[in-house]
FIVO-371358 format. One record per residue (C-alpha): residue number from 0; x, y, z. Coordinates in steps of 0.2 Angstrom, whole numbers, plus 5000, padded with zeros to 4 digits. Layout:
<pts>
PT  NUM  X  Y  Z
...
</pts>
This chain:
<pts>
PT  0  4713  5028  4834
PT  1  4716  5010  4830
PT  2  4714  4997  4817
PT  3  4700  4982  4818
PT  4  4708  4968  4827
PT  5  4713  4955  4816
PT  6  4720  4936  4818
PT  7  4719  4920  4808
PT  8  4720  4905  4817
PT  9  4727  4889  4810
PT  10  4725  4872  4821
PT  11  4735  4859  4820
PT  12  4733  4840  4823
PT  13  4746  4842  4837
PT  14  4738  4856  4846
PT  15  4750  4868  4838
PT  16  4741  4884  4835
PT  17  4748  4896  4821
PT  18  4741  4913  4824
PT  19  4746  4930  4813
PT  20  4738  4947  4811
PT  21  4724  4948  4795
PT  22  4731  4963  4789
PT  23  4748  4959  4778
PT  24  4762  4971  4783
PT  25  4764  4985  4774
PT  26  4779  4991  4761
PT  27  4792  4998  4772
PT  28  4810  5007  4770
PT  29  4824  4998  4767
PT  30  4833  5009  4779
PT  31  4827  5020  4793
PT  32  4840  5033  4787
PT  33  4826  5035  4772
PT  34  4815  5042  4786
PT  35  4827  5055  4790
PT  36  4827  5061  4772
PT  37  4808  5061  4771
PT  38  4806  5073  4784
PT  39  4819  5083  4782
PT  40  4813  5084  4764
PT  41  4794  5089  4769
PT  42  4797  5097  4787
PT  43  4814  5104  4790
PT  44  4809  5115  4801
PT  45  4800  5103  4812
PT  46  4809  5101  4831
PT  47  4816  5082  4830
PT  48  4825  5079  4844
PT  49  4828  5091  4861
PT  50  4836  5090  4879
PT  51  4838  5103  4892
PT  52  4854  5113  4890
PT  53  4863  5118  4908
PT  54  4852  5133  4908
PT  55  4837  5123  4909
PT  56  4829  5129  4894
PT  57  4825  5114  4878
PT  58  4839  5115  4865
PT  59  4841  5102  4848
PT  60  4838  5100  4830
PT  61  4825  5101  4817
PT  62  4824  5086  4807
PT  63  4832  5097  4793
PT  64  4847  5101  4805
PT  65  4849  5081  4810
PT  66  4848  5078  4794
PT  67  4863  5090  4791
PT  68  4875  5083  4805
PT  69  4872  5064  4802
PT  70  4878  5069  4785
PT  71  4894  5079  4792
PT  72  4897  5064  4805
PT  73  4895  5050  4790
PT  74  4908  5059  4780
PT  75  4920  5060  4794
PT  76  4915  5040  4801
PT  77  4915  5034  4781
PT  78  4934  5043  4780
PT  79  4942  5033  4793
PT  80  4942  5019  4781
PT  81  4931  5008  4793
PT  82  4918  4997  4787
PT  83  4904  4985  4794
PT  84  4916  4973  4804
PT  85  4919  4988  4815
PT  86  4906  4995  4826
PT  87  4903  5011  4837
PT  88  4902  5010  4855
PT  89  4890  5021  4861
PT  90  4894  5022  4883
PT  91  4882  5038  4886
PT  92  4864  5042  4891
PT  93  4852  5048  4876
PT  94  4857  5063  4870
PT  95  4855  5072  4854
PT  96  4873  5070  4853
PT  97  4870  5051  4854
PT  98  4857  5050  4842
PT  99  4866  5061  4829
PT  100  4880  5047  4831
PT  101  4867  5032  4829
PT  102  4859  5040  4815
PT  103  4874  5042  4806
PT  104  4883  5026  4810
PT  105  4869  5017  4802
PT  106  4869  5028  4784
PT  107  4886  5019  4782
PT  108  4885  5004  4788
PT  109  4894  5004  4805
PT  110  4884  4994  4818
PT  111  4880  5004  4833
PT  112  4883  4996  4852
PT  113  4874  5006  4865
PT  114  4879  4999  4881
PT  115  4868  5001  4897
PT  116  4874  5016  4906
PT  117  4874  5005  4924
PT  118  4890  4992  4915
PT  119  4900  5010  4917
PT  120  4893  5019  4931
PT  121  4884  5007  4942
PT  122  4895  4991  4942
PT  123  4911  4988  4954
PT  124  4920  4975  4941
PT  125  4916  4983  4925
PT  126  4915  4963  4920
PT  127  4901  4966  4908
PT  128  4906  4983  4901
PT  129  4925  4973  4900
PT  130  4915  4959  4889
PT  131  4906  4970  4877
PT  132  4920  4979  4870
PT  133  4931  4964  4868
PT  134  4917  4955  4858
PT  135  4912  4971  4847
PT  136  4929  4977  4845
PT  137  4923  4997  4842
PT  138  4931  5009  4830
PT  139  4923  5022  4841
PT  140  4919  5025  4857
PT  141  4908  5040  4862
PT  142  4908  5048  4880
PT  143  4895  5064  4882
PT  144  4905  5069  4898
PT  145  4922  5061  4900
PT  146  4924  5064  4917
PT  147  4910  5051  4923
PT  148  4917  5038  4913
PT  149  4934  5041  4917
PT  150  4934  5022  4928
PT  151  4924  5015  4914
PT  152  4936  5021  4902
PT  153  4951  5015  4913
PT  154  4945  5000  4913
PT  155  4942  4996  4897
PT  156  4958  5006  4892
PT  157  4967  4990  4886
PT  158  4957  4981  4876
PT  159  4952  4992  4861
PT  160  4959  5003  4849
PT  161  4946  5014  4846
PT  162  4945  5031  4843
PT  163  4937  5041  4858
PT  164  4925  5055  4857
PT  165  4919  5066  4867
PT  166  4905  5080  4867
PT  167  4911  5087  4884
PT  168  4926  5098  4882
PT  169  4934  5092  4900
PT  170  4952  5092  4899
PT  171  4956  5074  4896
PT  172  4971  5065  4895
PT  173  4980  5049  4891
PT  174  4982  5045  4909
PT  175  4965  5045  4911
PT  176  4961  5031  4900
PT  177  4959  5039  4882
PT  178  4972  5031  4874
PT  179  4979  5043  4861
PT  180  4969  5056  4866
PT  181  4949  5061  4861
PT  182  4942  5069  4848
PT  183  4927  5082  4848
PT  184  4911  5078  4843
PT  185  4908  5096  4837
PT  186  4926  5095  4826
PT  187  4921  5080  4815
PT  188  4926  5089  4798
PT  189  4937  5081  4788
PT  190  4931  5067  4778
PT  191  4923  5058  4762
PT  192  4917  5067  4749
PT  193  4896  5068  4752
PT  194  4894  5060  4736
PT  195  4903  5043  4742
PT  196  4890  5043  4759
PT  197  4877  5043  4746
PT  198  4883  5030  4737
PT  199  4885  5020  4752
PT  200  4868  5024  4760
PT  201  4861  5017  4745
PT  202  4869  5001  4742
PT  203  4864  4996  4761
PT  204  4851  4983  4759
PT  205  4838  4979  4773
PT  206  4850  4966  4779
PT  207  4861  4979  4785
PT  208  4865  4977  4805
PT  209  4858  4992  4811
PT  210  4864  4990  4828
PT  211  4868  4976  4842
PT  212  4858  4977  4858
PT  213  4865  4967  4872
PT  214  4854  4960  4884
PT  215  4855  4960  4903
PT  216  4862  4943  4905
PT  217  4857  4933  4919
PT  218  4872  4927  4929
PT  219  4883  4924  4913
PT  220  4889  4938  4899
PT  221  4876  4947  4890
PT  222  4871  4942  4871
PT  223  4874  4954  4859
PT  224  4857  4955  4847
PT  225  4858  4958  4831
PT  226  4846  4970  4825
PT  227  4845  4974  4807
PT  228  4838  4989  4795
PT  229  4824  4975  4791
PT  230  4818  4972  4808
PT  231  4817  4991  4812
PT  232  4806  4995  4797
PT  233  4797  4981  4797
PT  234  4792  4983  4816
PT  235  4786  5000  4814
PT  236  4778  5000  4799
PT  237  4767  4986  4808
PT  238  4765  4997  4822
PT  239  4757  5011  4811
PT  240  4744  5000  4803
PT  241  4737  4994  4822
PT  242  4740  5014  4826
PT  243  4734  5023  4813
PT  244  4733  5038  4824
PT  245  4753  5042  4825
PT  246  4752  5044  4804
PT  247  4738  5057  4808
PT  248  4746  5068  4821
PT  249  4764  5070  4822
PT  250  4767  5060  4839
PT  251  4777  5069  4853
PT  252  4783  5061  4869
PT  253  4794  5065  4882
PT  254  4804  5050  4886
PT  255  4817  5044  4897
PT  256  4818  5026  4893
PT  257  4837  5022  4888
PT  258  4843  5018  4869
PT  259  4853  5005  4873
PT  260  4838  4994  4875
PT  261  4823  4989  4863
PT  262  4811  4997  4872
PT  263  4817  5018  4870
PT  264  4828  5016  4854
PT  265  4818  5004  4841
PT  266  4798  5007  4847
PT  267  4800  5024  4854
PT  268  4815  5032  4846
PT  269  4810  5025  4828
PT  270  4790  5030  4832
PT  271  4798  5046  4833
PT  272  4806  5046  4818
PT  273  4794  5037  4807
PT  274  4782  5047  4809
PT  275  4788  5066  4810
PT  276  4786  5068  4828
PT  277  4798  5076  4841
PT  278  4806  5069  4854
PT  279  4808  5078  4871
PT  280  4822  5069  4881
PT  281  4818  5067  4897
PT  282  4836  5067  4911
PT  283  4823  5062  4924
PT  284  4823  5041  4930
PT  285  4806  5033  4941
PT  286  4819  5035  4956
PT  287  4818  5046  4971
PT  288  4831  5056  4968
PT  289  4827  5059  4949
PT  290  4810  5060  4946
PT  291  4806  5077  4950
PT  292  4814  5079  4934
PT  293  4803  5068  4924
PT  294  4789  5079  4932
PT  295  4794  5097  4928
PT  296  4797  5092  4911
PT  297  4780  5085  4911
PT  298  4772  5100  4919
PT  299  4780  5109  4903
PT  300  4779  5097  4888
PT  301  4761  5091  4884
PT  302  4763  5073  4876
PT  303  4752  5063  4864
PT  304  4758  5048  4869
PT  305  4767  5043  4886
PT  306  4779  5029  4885
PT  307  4782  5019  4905
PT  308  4786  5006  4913
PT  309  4776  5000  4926
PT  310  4788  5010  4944
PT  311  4789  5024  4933
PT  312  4766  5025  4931
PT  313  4765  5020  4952
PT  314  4777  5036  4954
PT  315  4768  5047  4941
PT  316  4751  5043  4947
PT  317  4755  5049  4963
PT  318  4761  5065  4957
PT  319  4745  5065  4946
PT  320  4736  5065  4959
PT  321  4743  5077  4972
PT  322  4748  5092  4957
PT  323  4733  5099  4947
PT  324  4748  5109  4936
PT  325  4753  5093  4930
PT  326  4737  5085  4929
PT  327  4731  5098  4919
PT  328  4749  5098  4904
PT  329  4748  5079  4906
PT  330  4730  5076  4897
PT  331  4729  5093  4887
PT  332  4734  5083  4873
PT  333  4736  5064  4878
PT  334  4728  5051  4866
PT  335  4737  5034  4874
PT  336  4746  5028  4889
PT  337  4758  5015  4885
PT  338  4767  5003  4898
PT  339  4778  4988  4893
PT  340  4793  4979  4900
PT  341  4784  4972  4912
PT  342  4765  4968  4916
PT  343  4757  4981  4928
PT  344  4749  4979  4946
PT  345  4730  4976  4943
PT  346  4729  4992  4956
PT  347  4739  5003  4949
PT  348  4728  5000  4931
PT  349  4712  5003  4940
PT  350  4718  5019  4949
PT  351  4727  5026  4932
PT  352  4710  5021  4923
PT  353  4699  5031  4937
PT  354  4710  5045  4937
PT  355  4709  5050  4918
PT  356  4691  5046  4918
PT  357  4690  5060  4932
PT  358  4700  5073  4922
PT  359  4693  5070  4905
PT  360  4678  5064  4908
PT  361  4680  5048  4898
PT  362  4692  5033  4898
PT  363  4709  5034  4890
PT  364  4717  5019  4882
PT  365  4730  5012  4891
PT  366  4740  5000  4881
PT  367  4752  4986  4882
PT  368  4762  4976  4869
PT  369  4773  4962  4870
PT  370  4790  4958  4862
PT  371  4809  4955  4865
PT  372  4825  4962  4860
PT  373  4825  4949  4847
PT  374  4809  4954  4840
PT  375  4815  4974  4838
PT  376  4803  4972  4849
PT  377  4785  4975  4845
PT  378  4777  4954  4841
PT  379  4759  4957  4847
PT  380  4751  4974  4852
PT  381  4733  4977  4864
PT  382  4725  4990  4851
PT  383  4710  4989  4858
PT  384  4701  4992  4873
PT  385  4705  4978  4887
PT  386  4696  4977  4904
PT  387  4713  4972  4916
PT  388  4730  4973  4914
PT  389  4740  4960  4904
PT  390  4732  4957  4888
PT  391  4748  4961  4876
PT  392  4735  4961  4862
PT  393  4736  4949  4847
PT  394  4752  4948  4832
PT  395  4754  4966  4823
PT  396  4755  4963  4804
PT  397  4770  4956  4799
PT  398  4770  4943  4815
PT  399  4767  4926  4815
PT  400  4768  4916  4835
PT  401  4770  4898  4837
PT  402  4758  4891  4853
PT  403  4763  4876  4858
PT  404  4751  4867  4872
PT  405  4762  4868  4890
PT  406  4749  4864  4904
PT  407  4733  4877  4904
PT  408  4745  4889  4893
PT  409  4756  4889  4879
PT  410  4775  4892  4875
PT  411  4777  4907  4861
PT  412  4786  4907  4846
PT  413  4788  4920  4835
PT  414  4791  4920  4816
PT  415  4792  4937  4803
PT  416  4806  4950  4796
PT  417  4803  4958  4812
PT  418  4815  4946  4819
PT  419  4833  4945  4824
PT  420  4844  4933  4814
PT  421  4854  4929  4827
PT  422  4868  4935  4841
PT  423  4885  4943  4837
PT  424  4897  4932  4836
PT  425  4890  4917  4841
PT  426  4882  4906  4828
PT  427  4882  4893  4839
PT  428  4870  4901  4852
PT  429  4861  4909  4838
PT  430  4855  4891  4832
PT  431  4849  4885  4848
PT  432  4836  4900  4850
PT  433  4826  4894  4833
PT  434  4815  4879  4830
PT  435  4815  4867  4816
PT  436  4803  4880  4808
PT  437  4814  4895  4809
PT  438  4803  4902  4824
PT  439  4813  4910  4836
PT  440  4811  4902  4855
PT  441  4810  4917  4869
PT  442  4803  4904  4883
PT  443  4787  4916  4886
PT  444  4772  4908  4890
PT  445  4755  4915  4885
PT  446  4737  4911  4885
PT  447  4722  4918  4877
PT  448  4709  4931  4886
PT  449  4695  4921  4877
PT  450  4697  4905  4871
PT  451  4682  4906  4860
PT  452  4689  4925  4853
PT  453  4707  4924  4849
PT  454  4704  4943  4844
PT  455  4701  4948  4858
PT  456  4720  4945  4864
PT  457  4733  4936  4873
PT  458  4738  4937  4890
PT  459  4758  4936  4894
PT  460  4758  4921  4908
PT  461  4779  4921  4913
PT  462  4792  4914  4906
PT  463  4789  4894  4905
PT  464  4808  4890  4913
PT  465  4800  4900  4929
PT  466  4786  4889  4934
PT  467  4790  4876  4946
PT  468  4783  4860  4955
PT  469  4778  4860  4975
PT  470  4784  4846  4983
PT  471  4765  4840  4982
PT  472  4766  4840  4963
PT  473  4757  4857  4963
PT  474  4762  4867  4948
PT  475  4765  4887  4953
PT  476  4762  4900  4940
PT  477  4777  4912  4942
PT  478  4771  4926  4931
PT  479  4754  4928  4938
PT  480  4758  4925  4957
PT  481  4772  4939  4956
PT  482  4759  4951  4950
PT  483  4746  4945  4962
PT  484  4759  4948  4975
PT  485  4763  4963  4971
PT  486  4747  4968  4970
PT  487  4744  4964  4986
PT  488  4759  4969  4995
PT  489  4757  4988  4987
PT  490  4765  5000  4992
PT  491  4778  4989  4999
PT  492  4785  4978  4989
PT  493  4793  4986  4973
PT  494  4794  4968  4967
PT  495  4797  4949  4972
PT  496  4805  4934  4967
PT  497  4795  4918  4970
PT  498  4802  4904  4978
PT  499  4797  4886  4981
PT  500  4805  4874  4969
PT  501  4803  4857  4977
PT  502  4797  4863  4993
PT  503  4782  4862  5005
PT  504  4776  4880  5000
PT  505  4778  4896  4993
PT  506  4790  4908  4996
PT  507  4794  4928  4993
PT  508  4808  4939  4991
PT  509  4803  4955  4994
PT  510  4813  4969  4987
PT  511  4804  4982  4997
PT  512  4800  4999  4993
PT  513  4811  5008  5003
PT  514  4803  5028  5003
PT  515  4787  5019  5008
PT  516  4792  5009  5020
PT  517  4801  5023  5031
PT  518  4785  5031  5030
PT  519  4778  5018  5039
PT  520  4793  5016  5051
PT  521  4788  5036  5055
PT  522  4796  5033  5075
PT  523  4813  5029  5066
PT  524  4824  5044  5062
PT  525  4825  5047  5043
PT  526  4843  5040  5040
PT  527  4841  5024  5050
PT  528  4850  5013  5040
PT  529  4837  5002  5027
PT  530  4839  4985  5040
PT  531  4832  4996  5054
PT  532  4818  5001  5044
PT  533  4813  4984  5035
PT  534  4813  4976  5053
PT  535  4802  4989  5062
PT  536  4785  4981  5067
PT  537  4773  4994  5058
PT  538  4782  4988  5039
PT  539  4781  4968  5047
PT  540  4765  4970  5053
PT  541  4759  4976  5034
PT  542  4768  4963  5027
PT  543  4761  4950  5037
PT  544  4743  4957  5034
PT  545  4744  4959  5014
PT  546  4749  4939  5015
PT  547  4734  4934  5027
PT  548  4725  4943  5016
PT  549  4732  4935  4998
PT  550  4728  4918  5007
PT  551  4712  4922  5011
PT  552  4709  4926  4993
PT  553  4717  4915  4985
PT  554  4718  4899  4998
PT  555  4726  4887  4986
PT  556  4744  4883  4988
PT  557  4751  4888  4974
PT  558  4742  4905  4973
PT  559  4750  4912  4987
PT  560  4765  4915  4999
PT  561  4767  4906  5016
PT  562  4779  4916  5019
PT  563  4790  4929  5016
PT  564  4809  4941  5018
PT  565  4811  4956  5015
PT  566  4827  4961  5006
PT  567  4842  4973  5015
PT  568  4850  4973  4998
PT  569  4845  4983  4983
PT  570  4846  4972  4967
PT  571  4865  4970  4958
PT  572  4868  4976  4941
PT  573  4885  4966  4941
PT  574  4875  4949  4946
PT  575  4861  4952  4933
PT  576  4848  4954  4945
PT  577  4840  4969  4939
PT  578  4841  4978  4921
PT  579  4842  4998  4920
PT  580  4821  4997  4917
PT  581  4820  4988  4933
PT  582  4815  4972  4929
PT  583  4821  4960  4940
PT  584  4827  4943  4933
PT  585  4821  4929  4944
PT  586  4833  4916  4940
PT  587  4849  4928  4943
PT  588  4841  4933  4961
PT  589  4838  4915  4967
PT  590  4853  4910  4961
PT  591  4864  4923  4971
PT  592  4854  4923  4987
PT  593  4850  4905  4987
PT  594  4858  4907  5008
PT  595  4840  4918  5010
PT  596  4830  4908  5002
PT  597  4835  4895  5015
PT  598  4829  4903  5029
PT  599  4811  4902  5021
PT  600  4811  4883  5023
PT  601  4823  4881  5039
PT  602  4811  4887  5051
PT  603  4808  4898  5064
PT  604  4823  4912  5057
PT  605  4819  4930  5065
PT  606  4821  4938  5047
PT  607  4805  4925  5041
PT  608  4786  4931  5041
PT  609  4776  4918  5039
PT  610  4756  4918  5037
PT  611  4748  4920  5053
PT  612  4762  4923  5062
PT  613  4762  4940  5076
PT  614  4771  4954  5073
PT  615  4788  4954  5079
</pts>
């Protein structure tokens, strides 16, 4: 399945380390759009792309049929007269309306912005969203269902002047935020000649801004990333030569994870397309209230490759284990289980590992990667069999990484045409994010799983700006005791911040798992409200224990909590605390509850558990 690990290590006299993959990358396309016309070409019959209709059954395209309706949409986008300075807003989940859109934006040069579904229907302010569209200025804005956005676009009704269209064919009006009205995305006719899209397709250069992913932000405005044609071939045809498997079999995955981010749209999106696959869109989402879909398309759809991040394996390994059905569609056909955006519970790794080796009598490969959205966002990737979780493998051809010494790990950098050139519309803070050396600066930290065998992979160790000093001068290692915490505090916790900068001991902010911690508080009634539930003494009492015990293991101060508050209030998209994956930004948490952090260090606060303390 994979390729022979590779890396060549060059030391300097500094203690700079320079490590890239020894395989050279590849020839690439200058262009996914050259993708398209390949498969189209030598499988237009072949399902691309499709979703559930209303009717519940799977509707889409073949690749010869997407390759048709980029073409009609590029004549009608090219006949506007708009050009590269203008860029389409894309405010809807995945869809293959949405993808259509993408696809065809890109064959004539028009940026595409997809922005996270949560700026539009989760935020209250509608400050982020708000930002975004002033900064990008769109020529289009595409709703799938009008209706749902109808605040969103009401919001942003004011500050553009671009034309609005819709798939939904919901009575819209200008009062409801549609400026001169919207156009159907089925009605797109009229427009250049298909001779003049060719001849634009073709003079697009790998330079070409693809897209502009904007990142989560933190407590300021998300920064718009410029992803060009470049950094999307470049990034997958890396990935193909450390998996040569996807060029074997045709990949298919069912997949939820959202285009507006990195993650979905350029490694899994693009792996897709790359590689003559089909793309099964899944409307599910690792929530309560959603997954059940994600499951019944899984029950139906075999993949070759599943795509998760780490709440979305811990709610699929419990239905893995409880539905023989899906156990069964699940690993007919499965060759890898990928999990990336954030590193994975040492637990949830061993029972995944178990579990498959119970099904299919041998292990499965359970991979990770690391990256960023700057990066397009495959840097290093674990093609090879690792013993634990957290080893994102070593550069993918095409990659070169930057280690400068930082303690007992080293800061990454990352060097390669796999790499952004910078942010939209802000040169200035594009600068700042590169060394002398052109080596782009994410803040990561990283250290090897073997000193003596850099081939045998690096193991992601937090983000250098979140480590911090006790008041004893004891450095805490964010990245690996929030895993550890978690770990420990499973089922519970469905993540923590760590706290503890300056002080006395270490602290946690505990986002708790809410489903499971009802379960727990079984003598309350099922809608006693989340403070009710977080306070009874069975989820205190579990909590408390799971510390005693991290402290026993781990007796050191800086390797564990000395105490610990669990959190009433979800994490805030509008405050940046969480992204639409559900990562969970450290700084932006600590920042906007820095009152609760208090109480960890005041003293003898109700709300507090501290380490050998009795049950309240």
């Amino acid at each position: 399945m994979f390729a022979k690990p590779s890396v060549e290590l060059e030391r300097r006299s500094d203690g700079v380390l320079l490590l890239r993959s020894g395989m050279p990358l590849g020839p690439y396309p200058r262009h996914i759009g050259e993708q398209l016309l390949r498969w189209a070409r030598e499988a237009p019959r072949r399902p691309f792309l499709l979703e559930r209709t209303g009717g519940g059954e799977w509707a889409g395209v073949t690749y010869g049929q997407a390759h048709s309706e980029v073409l009609r949409v590029a004549r009608w986008l090219l006949g506007q007269g708009w050009g590269p300075q203008r860029t389409v807003a894309i405010l809807s989940e995945n869809s293959v309306a949405h993808a259509i859109l993408a696809l065809a934006a890109m064959h004539v040069g028009l940026p595409v912005v997809p922005i996270s579904l949560a700026y539009s229907l989760q935020s209250k302010d509608f400050s982020k969203l708000r930002s975004i569209i002033q900064r990008t200025q769109p020529a289009v804005i595409f709703v799938e269902e009008p209706q749902r956005f109808k605040a969103a676009l009401q919001a942003i009704q004011s500050l553009h002047d671009a034309v609005v269209l819709v798939k939904s064919r919901d009575a819209v009006t200008v009062e409801e935020g549609f400026g001169a009205g919207a156009v159907h995305f089925e009605e797109l006719k009229e427009g250049a000649p298909v001779e003049l899209v060719e001849e634009v397709f073709s003079g697009l250069t790998e330079e070409a801004i693809a897209k502009v992913l904007f990142t989560s932000g933190s407590t300021g405005e998300p920064k718009g990333v410029i992803n060009t044609q470049r950094m999307l071939s470049a990034n997958q045809q890396g990935l193909a030569q450390v998996w040569p498997f996807v060029e074997q079999v045709p990949p298919v995955i069912v997949d939820w994870l959202p285009w507006n981010h990195t993650f979905g749209a350029n490694h899994n999106f693009n792996l897709v397309l790359r590689n003559g696959g089909t793309l099964y869109i899944d409307g599910g989402r690792p929530t309560p209230t959603q997954f059940h879909l994600t499951v019944s398309n899984l029950c139906e759809i075999a993949p070759t490759v599943y795509f998760n991040v780490p709440r979305g394996f811990d709610m699929l390994l419990e239905q893995l284990q409880a539905n023989a059905k899906l156990r069964r569609k699940f690993f007919s056909r499965l060759q890898l289980m990928f999990c990336a955006a954030a590193a994975m519970p040492r637990d949830l790794w061993d029972a995944l590992r178990s579990l498959t080796h119970k099904e299919l009598g041998h292990s499965l490969p359970l991979a990770a990667a690391w990256g960023t959205t700057e990066t397009a966002p495959l840097a290093t990737s674990c093609y090879f069999d690792s013993d634990a979780p957290g080893n994102i493998g070593i550069p993918v051809p095409g990659c070169e990484l930057k280690l400068l010494p930082a303690g007992d790990k080293y800061e990454v950098r990352v060097r390669g045409p796999l790499v952004t050139p910078g942010y939209w519309g802000l040169p200035g803070r594009s600068a700042e994010h590169f060394d002398e050396e052109g080596f782009y600066k994410p803040g990561d930290a990283v250290r090897f799983h073997d000193d003596n065998a850099p081939e045998r992979g690096l193991l992601f160790d937090g983000r250098i700006a979140e480590d911090f000093k006790l008041s004893t001068g004891t450095w805490v290692r964010v990245g690996s005791l929030r895993l550890r915490s978690i770990t420990a505090l499973s089922p519970i916790a469905q993540d923590v911040v760590v706290t503890g900068h300056d002080r006395d001991h270490v602290g946690l902010l505990i986002f708790p798992n809410m489903a499971r911690c009802r379960e727990l508080a079984c003598t309350l009634p099922m809608e006693a409200p989340p403070a009710q539930v977080i306070a009874h003494s069975a989820v205190r009492e579990r909590v408390l224990q799971s510390l005693q015990e991290l402290r026993q293991e781990w007796p050191a101060s800086s390797m564990h909590a000395e105490s610990a508050v669990l959190l009433e209030e979800p994490p805030s998209i509008d405050a940046g605390e969480i992204t639409d994956k559900g990562y969970i930004n450290q700084k932006a948490v600590l920042t906007r509850r820095a009152h609760v952090v208090e109480l960890l260090y005041e003293g003898t606060h109700p709300a507090v558990l501290r380490v050998g303390q009795l049950a309240v």
